[in-house]
C-alpha positions in Angstrom: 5.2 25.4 -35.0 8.4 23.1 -35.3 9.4 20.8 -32.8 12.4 21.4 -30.6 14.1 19.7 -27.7 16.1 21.4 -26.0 18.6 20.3 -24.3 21.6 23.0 -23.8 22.8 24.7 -20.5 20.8 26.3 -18.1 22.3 29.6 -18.4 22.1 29.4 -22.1 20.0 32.7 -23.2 20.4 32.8 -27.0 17.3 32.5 -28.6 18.0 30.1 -31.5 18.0 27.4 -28.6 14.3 27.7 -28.5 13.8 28.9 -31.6 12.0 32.0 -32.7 9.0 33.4 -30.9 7.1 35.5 -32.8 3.6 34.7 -32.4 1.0 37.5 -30.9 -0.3 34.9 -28.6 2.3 33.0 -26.0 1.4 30.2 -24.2 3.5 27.8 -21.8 2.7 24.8 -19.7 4.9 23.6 -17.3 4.7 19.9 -16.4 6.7 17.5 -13.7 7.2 14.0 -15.8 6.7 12.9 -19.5 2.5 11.4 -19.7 1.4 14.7 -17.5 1.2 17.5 -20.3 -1.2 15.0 -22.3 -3.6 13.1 -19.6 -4.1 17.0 -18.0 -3.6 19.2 -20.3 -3.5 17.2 -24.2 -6.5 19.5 -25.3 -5.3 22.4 -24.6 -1.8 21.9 -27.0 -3.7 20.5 -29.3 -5.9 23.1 -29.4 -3.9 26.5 -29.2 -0.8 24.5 -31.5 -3.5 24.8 -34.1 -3.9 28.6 -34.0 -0.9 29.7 -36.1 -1.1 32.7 -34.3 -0.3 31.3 -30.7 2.9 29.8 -29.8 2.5 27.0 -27.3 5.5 25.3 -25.5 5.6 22.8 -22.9 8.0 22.2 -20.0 9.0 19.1 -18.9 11.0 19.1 -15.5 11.7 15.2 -15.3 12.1 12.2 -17.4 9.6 10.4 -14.8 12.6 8.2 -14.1 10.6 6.9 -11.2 7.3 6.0 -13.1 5.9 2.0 -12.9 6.4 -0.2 -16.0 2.5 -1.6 -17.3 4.0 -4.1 -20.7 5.9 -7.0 -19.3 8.0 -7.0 -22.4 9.8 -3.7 -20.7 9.9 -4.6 -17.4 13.6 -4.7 -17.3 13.5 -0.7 -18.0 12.2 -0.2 -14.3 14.5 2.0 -11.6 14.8 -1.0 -9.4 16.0 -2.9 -12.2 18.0 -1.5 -15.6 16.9 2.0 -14.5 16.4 2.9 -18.3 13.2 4.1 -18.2 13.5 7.7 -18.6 15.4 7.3 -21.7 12.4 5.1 -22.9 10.1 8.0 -22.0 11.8 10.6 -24.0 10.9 8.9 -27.3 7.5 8.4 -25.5 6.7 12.4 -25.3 8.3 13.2 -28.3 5.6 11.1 -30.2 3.2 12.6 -27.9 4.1 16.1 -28.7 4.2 15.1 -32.3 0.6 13.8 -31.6 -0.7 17.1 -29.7 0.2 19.3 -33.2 3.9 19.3 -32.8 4.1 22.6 -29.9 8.0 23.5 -29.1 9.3 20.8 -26.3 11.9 21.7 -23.3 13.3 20.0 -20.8 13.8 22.2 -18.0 17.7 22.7 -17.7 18.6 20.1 -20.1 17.4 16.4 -20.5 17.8 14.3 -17.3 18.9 17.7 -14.9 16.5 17.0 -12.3 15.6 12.9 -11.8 11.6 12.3 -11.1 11.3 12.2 -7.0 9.3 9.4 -7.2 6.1 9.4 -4.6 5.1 7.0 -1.7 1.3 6.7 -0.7 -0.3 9.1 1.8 -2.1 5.6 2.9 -5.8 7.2 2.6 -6.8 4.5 0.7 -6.9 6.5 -2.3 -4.4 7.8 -5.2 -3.1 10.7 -3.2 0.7 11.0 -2.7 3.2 12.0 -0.5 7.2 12.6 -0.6 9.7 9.4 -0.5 12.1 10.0 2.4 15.0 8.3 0.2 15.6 11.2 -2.3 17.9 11.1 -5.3 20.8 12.9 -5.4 18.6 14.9 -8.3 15.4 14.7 -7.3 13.4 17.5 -8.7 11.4 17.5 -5.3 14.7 18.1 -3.3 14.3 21.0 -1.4 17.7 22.3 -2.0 17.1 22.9 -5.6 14.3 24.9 -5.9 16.0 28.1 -6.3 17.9 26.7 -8.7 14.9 25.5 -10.4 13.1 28.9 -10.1 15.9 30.5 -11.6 16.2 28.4 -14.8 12.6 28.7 -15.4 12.7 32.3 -15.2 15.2 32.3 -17.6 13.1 30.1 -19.6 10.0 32.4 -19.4 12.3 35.3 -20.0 13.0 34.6 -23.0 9.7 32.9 -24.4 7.9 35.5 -22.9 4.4 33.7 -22.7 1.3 35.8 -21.7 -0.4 32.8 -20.0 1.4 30.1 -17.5 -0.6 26.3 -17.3 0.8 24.1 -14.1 -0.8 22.2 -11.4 -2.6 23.7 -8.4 -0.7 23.9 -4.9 -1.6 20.4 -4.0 -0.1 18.8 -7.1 -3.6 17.3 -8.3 -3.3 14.6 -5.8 -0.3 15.7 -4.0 3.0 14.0 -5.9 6.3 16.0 -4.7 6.8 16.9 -8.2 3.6 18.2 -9.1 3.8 20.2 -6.0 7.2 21.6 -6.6 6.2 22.2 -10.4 3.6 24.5 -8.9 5.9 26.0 -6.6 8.9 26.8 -9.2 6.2 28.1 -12.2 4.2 30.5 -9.5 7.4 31.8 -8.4 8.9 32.0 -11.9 5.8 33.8 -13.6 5.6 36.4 -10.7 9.4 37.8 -11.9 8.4 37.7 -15.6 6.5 40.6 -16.9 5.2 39.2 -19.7 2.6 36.9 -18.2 -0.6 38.0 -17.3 -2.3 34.9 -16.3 -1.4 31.8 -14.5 -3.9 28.7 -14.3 -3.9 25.6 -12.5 -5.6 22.2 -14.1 -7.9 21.0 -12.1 -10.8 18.6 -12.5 -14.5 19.4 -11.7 -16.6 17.4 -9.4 -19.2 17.1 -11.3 -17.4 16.7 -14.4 -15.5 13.7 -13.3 -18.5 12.6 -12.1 -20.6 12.6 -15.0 -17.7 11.0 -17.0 -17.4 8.1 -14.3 -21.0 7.4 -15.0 -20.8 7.0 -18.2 -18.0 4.3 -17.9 -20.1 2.8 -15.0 -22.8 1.8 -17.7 -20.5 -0.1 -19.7 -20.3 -4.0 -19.1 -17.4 -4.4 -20.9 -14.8 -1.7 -19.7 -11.4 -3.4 -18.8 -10.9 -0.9 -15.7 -11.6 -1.3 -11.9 -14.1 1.8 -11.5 -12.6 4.3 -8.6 -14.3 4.4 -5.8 -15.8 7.5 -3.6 -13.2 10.1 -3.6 -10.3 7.4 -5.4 -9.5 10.0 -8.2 -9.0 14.0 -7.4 -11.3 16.6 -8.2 -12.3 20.0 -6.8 -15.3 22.0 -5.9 -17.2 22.8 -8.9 -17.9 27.0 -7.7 -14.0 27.0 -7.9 -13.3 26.6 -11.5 -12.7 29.9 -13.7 -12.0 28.6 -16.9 -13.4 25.6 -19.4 -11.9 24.5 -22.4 -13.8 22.9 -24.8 -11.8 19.9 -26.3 -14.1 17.8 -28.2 -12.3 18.8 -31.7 -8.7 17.4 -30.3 -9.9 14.1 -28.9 -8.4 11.9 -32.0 -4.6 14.2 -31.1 -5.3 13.2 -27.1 -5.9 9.5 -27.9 -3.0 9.1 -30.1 -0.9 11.1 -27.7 -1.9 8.9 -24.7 -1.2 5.6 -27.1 2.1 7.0 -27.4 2.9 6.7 -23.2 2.7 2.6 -23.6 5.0 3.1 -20.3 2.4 4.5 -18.5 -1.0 3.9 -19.2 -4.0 1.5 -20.8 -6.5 3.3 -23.1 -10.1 1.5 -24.2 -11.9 3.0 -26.9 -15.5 1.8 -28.5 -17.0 2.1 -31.6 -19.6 4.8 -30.1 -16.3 7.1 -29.2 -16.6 5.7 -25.6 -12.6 5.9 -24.2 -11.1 5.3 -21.1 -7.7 5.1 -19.7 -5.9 4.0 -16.7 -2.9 3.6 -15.1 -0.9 0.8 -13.4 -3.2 1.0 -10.7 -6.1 0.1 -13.3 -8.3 2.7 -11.9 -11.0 3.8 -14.9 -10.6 7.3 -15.5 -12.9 9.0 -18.5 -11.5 11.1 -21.5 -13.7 14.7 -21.0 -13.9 16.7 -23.8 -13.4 19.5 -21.2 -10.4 20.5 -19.6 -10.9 22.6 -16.7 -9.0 25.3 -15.0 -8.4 27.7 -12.1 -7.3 31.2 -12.6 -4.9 32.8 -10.2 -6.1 35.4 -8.3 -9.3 35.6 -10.6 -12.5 37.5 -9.6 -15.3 35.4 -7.7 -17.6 34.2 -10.3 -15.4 34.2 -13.5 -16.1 32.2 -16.4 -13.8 32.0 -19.4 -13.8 29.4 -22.4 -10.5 30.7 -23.9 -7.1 30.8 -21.8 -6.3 34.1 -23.7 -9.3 35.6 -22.4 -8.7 39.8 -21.4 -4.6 39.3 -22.9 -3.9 41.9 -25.1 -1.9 40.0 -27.9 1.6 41.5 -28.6 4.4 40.2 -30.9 7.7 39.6 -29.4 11.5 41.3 -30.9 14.1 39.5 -31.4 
């Protein structure tokens, strides 16, 4: 599949903005800030942007604007300072994308429409987030503009007509403003879209994160602090629907999360040991699994393939 950025008006709704979509299978992920579509959801692209049958795009609603700097050499890029660094991150997730198998890119309404919200600590002594009280004028978490938002992405939908819908659950993962109203805005979107069928929510399993965690524990030599009890997010493990098997896209995921040099750290051994972290420096493990919850699924479902029960259907144009 080529890709595309695109970056015309939000009302635009002729097709050869996006490109054609013509594949039987029809996949879209909706993210809040550039980094988020590979460390939650890299396997996935990768994987389904292999299948020349399914057409995978991913929706970026921010340029992270609001993220924190790791090199030193690009400090000067930070919003308290030359305020750059959302231009820095679009060339960021475009090698990323390239990196993930090269899936058709959007910004939602247009690069820099809505401004990352930022996030302030919920002060639980762990990762979890909370709304700033000092908004931006754009903030994508501004309360004002999530009809707006609903209504661009169900133009966007509209016309891509994807049977299956990726975002974050209703907490936002670990409760950022933008990952919430990402949730909000794709929920709301998908339910006036008749195309899709199924909409997920990337989680992370208990156990899974906790087996991963273990295996970084054992290693003298890992650069990272590891988290401790309840640091990083993860749900239930009954809960999950869905489990994606990864392990074939984990070269694609590590180049992808090399290409965020903004955002995060990545260790990798000889063995095929990796780890990543953040500016916080909080080890978190690469899983060969991504995991996922189906809305409104049946109690004790248990899928390995996204498309699972879709009846595949091309789309007119």
């Amino acid at each position: 599949m080529p890709f595309v950025t695109w970056a015309g008006a939000a009302n635009c709704r002729d097709p050869c903005d996006i490109g054609a979509v013509t594949a039987s299978r029809r996949l879209v992920l909706v993210h809040a800030h550039p980094d988020d579509e590979t460390l939650a959801t890299g396997g996935v692209i990768a994987r389904y942007a292999a299948d020349p049958d399914t057409d995978v795009t991913v929706v970026t609603c921010t340029l992270g604007e609001e993220g924190e700097v790791i090199p030193a050499e690009l400090a000067e890029l930070a919003p308290d300072r030359a305020d750059q660094l959302g231009g820095y991150r679009i060339g960021e997730l475009a090698r990323a994308i390239e990196a993930l198998g090269g899936p058709r890119h959007l910004y939602l309404g247009g690069v820099g429409r809505f401004r990352d919200s930022g996030m302030a600590l919920a002060g639980d002594g762990g990762v979890r987030a909370t709304a700033r009280a000092d908004l931006h004028p754009r903030a994508f978490a501004d309360p004002a503009k999530l009809a707006e938002e609903i209504d661009i992405l169900v133009e966007l939908l509209t016309d891509l007509q994807p049977q299956v819908v990726v975002t974050y659950a209703d907490d936002g993962g670990y409760g950022h403003p933008d990952h919430v109203r990402a949730h909000e805005i794709t929920v709301a979107a998908a339910a006036r879209v008749a195309s899709v069928a199924k909409v997920y929510f990337v989680v992370r399993g208990r156990s899974t994160l906790d087996a991963g965690l273990a295996g970084l524990a054992a290693e003298a030599g890992m650069p990272y602090r590891m988290p401790g009890p309840g640091e990083l997010p993860s749900v239930p493990d009954e809960t999950i629907t869905t489990r994606i098997d990864c392990t074939a896209q984990r070269a694609a995921r590590i180049a992808a999360i090399r290409a965020h040099v903004t955002q995060a750290y990545l260790w990798e051994k000889e063995d095929g040991l990796v780890a990543y972290a953040m500016s916080n420096d909080v080890a978190q493990p690469l899983i060969d699994v991504e995991e996922f919850v189906l809305a409104g699924a049946p109690v004790g479902l248990s899928e390995t393939d996204l498309f699972s029960g879709v009846e595949s259907e091309g789309v007119g144009r």
